[in-house]
N, C-alpha and C positions, 0 to 999 in steps of 0.2 A: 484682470490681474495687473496691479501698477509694479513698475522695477524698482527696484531698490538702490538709490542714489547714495554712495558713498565715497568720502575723497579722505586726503588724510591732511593732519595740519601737523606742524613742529610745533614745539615750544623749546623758546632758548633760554641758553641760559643768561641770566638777566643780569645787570650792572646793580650788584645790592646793596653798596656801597658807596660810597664817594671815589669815584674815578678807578674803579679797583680793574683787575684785569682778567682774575682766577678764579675759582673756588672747587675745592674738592667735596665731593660726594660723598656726605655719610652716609645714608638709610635713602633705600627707597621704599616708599610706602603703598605703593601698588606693582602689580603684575601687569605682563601681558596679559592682555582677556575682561583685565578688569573695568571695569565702568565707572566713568567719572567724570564730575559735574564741573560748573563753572565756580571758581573759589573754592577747591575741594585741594587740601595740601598733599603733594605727590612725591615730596622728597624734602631731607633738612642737607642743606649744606652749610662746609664751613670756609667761612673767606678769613683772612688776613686779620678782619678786627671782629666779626662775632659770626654766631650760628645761628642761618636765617630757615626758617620753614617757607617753601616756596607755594601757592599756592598755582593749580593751573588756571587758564582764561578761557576756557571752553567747553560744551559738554562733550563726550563720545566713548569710545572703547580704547582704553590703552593698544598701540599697535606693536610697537619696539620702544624697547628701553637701551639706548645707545652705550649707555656707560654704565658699567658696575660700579657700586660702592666704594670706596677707594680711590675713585679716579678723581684728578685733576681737570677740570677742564675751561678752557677761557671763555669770555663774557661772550655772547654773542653765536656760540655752539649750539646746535640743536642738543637735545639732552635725552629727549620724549617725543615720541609720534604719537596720536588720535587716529582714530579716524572717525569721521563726523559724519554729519549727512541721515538721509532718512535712516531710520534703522540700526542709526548707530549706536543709540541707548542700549541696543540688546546686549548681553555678553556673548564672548567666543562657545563654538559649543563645547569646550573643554570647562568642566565643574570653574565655578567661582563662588565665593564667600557672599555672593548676591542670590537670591533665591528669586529665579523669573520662571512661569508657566511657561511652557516650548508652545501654547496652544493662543493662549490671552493674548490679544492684541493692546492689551491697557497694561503689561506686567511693566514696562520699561518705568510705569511713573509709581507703580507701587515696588520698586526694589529700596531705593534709599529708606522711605518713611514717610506717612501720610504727610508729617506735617511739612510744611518747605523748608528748606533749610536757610540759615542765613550766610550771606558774603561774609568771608573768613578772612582776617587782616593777616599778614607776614609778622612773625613775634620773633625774635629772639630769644631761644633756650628753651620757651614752654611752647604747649600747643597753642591752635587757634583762638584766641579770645571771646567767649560767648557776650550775648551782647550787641554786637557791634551792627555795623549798618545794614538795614531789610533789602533781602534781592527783592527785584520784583516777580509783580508773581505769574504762574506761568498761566498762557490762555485755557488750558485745560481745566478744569472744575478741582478745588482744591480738596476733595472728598473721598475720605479713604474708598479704596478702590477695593475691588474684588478678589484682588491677588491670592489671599489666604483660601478663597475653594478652588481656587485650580493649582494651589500649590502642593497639595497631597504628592504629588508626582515626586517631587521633592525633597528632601528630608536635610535640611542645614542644621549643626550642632550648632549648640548655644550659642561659644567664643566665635561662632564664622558670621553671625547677623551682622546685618549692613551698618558698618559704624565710620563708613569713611565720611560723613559729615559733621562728626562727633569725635574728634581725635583726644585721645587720654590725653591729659595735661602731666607730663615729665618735663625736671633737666634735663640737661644733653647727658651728663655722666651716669644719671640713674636710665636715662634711652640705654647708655652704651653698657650697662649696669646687665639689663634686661635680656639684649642680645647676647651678650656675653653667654649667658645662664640661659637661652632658649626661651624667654620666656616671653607670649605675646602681650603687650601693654592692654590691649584691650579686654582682657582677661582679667585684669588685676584690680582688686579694691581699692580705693584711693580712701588714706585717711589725714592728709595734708590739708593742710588749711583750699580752701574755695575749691577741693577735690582735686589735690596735685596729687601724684603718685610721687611717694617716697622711696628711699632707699632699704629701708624696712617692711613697706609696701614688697617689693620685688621679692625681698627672702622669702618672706612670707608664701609668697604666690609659688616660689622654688622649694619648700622644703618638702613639701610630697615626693619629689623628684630626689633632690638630694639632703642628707641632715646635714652638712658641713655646706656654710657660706663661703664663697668663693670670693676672696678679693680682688679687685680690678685695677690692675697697677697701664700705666700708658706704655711702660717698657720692665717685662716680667724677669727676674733676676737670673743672670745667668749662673748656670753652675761653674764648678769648680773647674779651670781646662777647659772649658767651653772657646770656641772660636768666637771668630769676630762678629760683630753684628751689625747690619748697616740699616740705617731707619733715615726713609727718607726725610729732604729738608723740605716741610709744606707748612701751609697755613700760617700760624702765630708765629711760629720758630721761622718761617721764612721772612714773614716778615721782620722780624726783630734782628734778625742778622743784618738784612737790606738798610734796614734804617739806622743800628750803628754802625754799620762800615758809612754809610754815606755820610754820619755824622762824625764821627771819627777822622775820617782824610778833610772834611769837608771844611767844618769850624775848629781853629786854631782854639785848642782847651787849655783853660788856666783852672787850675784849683788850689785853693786856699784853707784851712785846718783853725779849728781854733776849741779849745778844749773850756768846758762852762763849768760850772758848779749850780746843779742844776736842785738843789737841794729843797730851796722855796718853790719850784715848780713842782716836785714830786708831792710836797706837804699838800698846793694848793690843788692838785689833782685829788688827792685822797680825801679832803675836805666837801669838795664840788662833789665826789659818789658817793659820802655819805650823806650829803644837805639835799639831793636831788636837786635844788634848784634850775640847774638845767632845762631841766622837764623829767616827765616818768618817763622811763624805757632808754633816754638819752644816753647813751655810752659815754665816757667821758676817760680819755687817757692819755700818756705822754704826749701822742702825735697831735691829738688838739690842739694843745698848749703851743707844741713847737707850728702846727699852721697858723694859727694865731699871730706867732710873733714874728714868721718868713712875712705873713699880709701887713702887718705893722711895719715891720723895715721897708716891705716894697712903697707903703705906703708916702713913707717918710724921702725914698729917691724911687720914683714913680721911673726913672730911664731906662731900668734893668728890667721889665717888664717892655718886654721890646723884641723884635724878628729882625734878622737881615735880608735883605729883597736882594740876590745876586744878580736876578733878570735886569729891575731897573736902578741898579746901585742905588738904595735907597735905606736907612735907619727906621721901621714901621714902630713906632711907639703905640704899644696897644690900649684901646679905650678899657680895659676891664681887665681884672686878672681872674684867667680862670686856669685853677689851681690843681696841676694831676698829682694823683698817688700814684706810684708806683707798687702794683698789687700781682702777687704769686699765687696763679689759679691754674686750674686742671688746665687750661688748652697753654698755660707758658705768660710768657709777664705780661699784662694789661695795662695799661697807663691811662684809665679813664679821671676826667677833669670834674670838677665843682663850677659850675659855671657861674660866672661873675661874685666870684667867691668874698674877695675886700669888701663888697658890700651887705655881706652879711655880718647876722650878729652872733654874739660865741654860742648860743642855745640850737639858732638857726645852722650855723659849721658844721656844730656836735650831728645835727641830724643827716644831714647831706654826706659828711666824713661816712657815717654810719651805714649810710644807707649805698652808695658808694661804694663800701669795700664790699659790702656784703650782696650785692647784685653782681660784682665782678668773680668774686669765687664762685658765684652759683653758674655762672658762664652765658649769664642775661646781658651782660653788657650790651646796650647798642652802639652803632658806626660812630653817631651822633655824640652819644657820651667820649667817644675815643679822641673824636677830633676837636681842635680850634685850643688844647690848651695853652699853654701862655708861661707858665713859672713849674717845674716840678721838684715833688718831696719822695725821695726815698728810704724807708724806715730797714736798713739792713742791721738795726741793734735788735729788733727780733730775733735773730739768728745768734745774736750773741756775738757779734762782730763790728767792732769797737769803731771802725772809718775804712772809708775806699773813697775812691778817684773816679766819680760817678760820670756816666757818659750824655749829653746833652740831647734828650727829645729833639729829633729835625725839627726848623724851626721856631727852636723855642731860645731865650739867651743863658738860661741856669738854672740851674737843678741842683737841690740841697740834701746832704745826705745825714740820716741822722742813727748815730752809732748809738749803743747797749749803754745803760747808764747803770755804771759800779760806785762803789765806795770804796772811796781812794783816801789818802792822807792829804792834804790840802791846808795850805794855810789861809784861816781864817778867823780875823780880829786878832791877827799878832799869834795865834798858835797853831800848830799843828794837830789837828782835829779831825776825826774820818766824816766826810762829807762827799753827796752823790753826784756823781761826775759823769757827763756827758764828752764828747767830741764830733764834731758838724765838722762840716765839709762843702763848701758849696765849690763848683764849676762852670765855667762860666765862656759865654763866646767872646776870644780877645777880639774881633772884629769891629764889636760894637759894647763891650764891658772892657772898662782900663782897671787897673788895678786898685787904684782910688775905689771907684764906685763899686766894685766886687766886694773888698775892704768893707766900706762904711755897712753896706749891708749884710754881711756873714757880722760885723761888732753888734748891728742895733737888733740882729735876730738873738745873736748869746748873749747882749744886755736885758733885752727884756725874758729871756729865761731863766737869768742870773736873778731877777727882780721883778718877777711878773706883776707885780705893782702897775708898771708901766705899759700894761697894755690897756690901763684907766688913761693915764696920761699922757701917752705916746697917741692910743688909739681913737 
């Protein structure tokens, strides 16, 4: 009779980010009891700039789970206990979702699935990516095993089979969508594109339970005379507070106004989505045209693409501009970048703008996307809000704001004529932007608006 060697390992929580310090806990995806492999994801958390699925580095039985959902907890905290060692593969004797013989000495390699499973990469917003690189494989004989005659003892429903090396591919909002409404992802038929679950997906899976869809608001409307509500400050919101106050007392802000007649831009937008020429699929709309012609003026005074270095009092002129939108999504504002945007071209923008805003609402952004940009555009005429006094990206030296564009009376060619009017706004760090070069660049972005002609002959 040999003993059974068992010990336990941590796992921390890990730096996911570039330099970050926190991350709060959304979902955890295992129990105590439950069983779990090396690359098997155990939790999604959310830090500062995206939502990473963590994967663990080791096999064994979940021991304690230190934080519930909700919790905050800094870089370098244990999060999860294993315990490893012979015999750790087995689960607790309390039921799990794993179906092992109490008798079979082979059950621990037939619970996950004959086949081996592959190393699971950290994704942001969806699950693990099938695909990706081959674990190696284990010394045992990779041949479905016996499990199934000695598992009569047993009896697991359908939705409880072992599917932690197989996690549903959801957004974060359709995860929280899910939970919300009770309802387990792995249960649900996925009819999104490469087998995502959708948000339609989930009703679907909900409406046996209940006929009326439930909306999922981040803060649910309070009644009439209701008291106060206090919701803590985490994640995106903490961070965005942090970085405009640090940007706000930090860099001396100058902003400047200047109202366009934007009227041959709006013709030559409507032209480019009915010519397609762009490309097929290529979105094409005001905010192109206006990055377009922010890249054209940077182009034209290359020095406002530039950082200021407090540590080594120094003017950093950047080799590349890479260019953030400022984007309103479920976790709160993202500011992900185009990277080395000037050197694309308007078909190439159109794609990247595209592709860009529409990864950041779905709440896939990566770290990577968030950081290093360089120049940014914020589009608050969405909103119907004609200009504001936009706060500068830490940094960054300026950031253009671009208001609703109305039909106004305007004179043009000596009359007064209703033509479509815009108003920009750039801000700018007076540390290292004088008013001169703030100037030329807010005139040469509303000249070429004014006359997009010019981004042939400027650009």
């Amino acid at each position: 009779m040999t003993t059974e060697v068992r010990s336990l390992r941590e796992f921390k929580m890990p730096d996911v980010g570039e330099g970050l310090t926190e991350a709060e806990i959304l979902t955890w995806y295992v129990k105590p009891g439950d069983v779990v492999t090396d690359g098997q994801v155990v939790c999604e958390v959310e830090t500062a700039k995206a939502a990473v699925e963590l994967p663990i580095p080791f096999n064994g039985v979940v021991e304690t789970l230190f934080f519930p959902a909700g919790s905050t907890v800094d870089v370098g905290t244990a999060i999860i206990s294993v315990a490893v060692g012979d015999g750790a593969a087995e689960p607790a004797p309390a039921p799990t979702p794993v179906a092992v013989s109490p008798v079979a000495p082979v059950a621990p390699a037939a619970a996950p699935a004959a086949a081996e499973p592959e190393r699971r990469e950290v994704l942001v917003g969806y699950g693990p990516r099938t695909g990706g690189a081959q674990r190696r494989a284990r010394k045992a004989p990779a041949v479905p095993v016996a499990a199934p005659v000695a598992a009569p003892a047993v009896v697991v429903p359908a939705q409880a089979q072992p599917v932690s090396e197989e996690r549903p591919l959801a957004k974060p909002p359709v995860r929280k969508l899910a939970k919300d409404l009770g309802i387990d992802l792995r249960t649900v038929t996925p009819t999104g594109p490469d087998g995502v679950i959708t948000r339609d997906d989930v009703h679907a899976a909900a409406a046996p339970a209940s006929a009326v869809e439930t909306p999922v608001a981040a803060v649910a409307p309070l009644p009439v005379g209701a008291g106060d509500v206090r919701v803590p400050v985490k994640g995106v919101r903490k961070a965005i507070a942090q970085a405009m106050v640090a940007s706000a007392f930090t860099a001396p802000h100058v902003t400047e106004f200047v109202q366009v007649d934007v009227t041959r831009t709006m013709k030559l937008v409507r032209e480019l989505k009915a010519s397609g020429e762009l490309g097929e699929g290529v979105r094409v709309s005001p905010l192109l045209l206006v990055a377009r012609a922010l890249l054209t003026a940077i182009k034209r005074h290359p020095e406002i693409n530039a950082a200021w270095d407090e540590a080594n009092q120094e003017i950093v002129l950047k080799g590349q501009v890479n260019l953030g939108i400022a984007a309103a999504t479920p976790r709160g504002l993202l500011v992900p970048n185009i990277k080395d945007a000037g050197a694309k071209t308007l078909p190439q923008l159109a794609m990247a703008l595209g592709e860009l805003t529409d990864v950041a609402r779905q709440g896939k952004t990566s770290p990577a996307d968030l950081s290093g940009g360089t120049v940014t555009i914020t589009n608050v005429g969405v909103f119907g809000v004609d200009t504001g006094t936009p706060i500068l990206n830490p940094g960054e030296a300026a950031i253009l704001a671009f208001g609703a564009v109305r039909e106004l009376p305007w004179v043009h060619k000596g009359k007064v004529v209703p033509r479509q009017v815009t108003t920009l706004a750039l801000s700018f760090d007076h540390r290292l932007v004088d008013g001169e070069l703030g100037s030329k660049v807010l005139a040469d972005t509303a000249a070429v608006l004014e006359r997009p002609k010019r981004l042939i002959t400027w650009g």
